[in-house]
KOLVEXTI-593825 format. One record per residue: residue in one letter; x, y, z of N, C-alpha, C in turn. Coordinates in steps of 0.1 Angstrom, whole numbers. Layout:
! KOLVEXTI-593825
{rec "A"; {X; Y; Z}; {X; Y; Z}; {X; Y; Z}} ...
***
This chain:
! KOLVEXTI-593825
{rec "X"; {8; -12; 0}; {0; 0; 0}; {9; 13; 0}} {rec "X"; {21; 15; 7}; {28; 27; 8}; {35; 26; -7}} {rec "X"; {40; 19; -12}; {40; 20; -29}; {34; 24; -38}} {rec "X"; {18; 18; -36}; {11; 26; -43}; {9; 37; -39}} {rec "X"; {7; 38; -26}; {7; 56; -24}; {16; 67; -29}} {rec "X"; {32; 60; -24}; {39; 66; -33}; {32; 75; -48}} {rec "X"; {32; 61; -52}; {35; 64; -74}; {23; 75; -72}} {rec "X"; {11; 73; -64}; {-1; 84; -64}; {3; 94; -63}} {rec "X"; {8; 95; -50}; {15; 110; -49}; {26; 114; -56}} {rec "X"; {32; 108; -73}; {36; 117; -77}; {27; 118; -92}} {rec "X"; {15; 118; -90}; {5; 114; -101}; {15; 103; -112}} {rec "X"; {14; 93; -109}; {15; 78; -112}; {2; 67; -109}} {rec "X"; {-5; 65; -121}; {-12; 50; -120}; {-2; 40; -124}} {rec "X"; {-4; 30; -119}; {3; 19; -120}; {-10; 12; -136}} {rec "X"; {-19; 11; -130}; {-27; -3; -141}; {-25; -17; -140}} {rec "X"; {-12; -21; -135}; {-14; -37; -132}; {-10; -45; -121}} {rec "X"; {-18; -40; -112}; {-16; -43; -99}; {-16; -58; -101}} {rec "X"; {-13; -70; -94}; {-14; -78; -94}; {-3; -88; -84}} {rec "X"; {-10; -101; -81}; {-2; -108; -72}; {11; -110; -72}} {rec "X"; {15; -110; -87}; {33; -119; -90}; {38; -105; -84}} {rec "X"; {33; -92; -85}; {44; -81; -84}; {43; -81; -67}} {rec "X"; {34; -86; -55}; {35; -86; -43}; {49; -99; -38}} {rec "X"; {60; -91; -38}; {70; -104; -36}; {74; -105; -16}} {rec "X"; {76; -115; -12}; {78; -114; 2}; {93; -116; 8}} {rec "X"; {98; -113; 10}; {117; -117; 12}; {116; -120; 27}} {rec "X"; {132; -122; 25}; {138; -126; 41}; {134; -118; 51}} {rec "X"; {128; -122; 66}; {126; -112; 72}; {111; -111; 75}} {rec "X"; {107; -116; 65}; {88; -109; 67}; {88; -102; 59}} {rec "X"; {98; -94; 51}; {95; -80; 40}; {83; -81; 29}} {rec "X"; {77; -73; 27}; {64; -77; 19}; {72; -62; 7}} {rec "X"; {79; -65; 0}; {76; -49; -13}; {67; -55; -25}} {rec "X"; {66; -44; -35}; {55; -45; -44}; {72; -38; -52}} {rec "X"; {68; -49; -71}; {74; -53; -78}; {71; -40; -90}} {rec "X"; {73; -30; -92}; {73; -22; -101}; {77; -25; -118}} {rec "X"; {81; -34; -117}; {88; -37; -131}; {79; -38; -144}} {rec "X"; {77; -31; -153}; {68; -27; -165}; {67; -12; -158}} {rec "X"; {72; -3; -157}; {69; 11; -153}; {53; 16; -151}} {rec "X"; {52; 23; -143}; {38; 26; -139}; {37; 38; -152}} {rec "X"; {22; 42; -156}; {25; 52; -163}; {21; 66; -161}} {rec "X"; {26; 76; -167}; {19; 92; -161}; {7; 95; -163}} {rec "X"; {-2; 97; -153}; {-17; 102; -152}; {-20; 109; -165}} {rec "X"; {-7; 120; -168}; {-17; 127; -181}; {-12; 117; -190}} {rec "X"; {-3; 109; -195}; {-3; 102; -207}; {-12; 91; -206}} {rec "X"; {-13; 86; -197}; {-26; 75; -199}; {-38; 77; -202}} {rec "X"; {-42; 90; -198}; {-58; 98; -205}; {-57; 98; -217}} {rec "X"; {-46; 96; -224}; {-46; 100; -238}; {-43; 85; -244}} {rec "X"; {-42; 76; -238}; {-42; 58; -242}; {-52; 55; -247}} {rec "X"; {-59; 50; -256}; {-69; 44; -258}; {-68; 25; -255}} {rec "X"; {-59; 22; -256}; {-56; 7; -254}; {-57; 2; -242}} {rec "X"; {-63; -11; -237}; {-63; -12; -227}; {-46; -25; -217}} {rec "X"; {-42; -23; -210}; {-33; -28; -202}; {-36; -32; -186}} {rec "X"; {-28; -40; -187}; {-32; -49; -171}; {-37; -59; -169}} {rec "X"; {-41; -67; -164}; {-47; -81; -159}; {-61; -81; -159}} {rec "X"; {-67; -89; -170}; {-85; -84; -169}; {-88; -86; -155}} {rec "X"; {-83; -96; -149}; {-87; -102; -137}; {-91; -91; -130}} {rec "X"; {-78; -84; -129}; {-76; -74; -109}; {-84; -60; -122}} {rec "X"; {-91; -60; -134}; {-92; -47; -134}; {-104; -40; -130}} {rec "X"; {-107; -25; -124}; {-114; -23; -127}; {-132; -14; -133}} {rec "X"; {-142; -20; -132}; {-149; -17; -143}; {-147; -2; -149}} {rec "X"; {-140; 6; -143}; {-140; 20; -149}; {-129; 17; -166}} {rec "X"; {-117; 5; -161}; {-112; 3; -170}; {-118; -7; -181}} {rec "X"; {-126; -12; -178}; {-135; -22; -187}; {-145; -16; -197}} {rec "X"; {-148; -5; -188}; {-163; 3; -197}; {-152; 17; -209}} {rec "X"; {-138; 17; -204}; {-134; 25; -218}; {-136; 35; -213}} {rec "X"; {-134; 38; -197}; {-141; 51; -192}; {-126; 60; -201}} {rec "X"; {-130; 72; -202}; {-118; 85; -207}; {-110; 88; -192}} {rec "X"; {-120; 91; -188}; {-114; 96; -171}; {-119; 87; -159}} {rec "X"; {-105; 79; -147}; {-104; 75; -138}; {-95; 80; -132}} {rec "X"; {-91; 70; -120}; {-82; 80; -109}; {-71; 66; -105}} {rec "X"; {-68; 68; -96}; {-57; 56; -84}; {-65; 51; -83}} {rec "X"; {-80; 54; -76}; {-88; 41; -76}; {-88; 30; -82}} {rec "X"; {-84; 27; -95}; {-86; 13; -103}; {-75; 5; -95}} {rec "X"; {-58; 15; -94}; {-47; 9; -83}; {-53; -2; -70}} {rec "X"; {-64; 8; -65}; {-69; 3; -54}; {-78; -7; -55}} {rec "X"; {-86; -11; -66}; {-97; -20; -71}; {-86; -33; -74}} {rec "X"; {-73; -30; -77}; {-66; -44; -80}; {-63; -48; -68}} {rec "X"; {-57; -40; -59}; {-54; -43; -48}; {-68; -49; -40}} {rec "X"; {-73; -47; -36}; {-83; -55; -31}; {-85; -67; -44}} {rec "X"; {-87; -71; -54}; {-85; -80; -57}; {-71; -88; -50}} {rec "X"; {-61; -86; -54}; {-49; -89; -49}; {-54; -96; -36}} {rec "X"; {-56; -88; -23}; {-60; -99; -8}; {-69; -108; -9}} {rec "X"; {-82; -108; -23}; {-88; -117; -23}; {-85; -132; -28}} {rec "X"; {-74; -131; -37}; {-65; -137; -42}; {-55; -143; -28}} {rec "X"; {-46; -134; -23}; {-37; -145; -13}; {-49; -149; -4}} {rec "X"; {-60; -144; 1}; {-65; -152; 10}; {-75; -161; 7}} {rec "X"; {-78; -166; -8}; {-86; -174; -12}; {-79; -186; -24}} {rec "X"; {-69; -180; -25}; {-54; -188; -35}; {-67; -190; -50}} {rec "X"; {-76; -179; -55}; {-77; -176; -66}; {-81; -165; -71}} {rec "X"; {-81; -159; -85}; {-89; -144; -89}; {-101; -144; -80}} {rec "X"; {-105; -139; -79}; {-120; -129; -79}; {-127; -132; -90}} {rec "X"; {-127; -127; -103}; {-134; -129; -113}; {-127; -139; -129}} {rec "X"; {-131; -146; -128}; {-130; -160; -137}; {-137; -158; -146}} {rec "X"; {-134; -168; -157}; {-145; -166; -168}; {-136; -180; -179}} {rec "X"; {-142; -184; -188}; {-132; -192; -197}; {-126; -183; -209}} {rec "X"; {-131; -165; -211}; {-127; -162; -213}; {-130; -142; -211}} {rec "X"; {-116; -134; -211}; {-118; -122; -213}; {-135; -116; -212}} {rec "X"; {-140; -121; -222}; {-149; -112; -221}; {-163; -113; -207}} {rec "X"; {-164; -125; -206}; {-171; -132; -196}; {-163; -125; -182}} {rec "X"; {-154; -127; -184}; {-147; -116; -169}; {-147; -107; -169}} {rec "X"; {-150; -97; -181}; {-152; -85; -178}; {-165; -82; -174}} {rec "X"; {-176; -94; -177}; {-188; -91; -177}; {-192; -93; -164}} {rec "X"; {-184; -104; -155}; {-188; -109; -140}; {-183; -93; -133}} {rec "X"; {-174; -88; -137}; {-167; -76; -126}; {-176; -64; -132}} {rec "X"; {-183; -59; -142}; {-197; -53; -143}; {-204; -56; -136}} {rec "X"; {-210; -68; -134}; {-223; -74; -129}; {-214; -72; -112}} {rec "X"; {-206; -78; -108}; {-205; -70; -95}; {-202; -56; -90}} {rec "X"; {-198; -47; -100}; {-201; -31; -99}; {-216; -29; -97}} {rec "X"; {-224; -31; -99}; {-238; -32; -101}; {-245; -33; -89}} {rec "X"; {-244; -45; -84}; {-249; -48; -73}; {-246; -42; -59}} 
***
């Protein structure tokens, strides 16, 4: 979480939060793995492509919104704890589109 706060506080979205980049080392140390560079808030408004793990994304990133915030950072992350503490995604599908559809239908409700 102080990582991602970090990259926020220098207007940095990350986009692909996810479990492989939560690494744990000697000690108990828990860091988060930055490697694929996070990208700059204003260049990402101007991305039309999408990037990141359908799994942890989300729906702001699913529906093609123009404008989001950290929050989606934070939507993966909470995927992320549901993942180490259930040892699977959140939202499954056999494919892409079916997962984007389950994590709509749970924005929803």
């Amino acid at each position: 979480m102080k990582a991602l706060d970090f990259l926020h506080q220098q207007n940095y979205i990350h986009r692909d939060v996810h479990p492989s980049r939560i690494q744990q080392f000697a000690g108990g140390v828990i860091k988060f793995n930055t490697v694929g560079l996070p990208y700059n808030f204003k260049k990402l408004l101007r991305r039309s492509d999408f990037s990141g793990h359908v799994n942890y994304s989300a729906p702001e990133l699913i529906l093609e919104k123009s404008s989001f915030s950290e929050k989606i950072d934070i939507w993966a992350l909470g995927c992320c704890i549901y993942y180490i503490f259930n040892k699977c995604d959140p939202f499954e599908g056999k494919d892409p589109q079916v997962i984007k559809q389950k994590i709509l239908n749970f924005n929803m409700n």
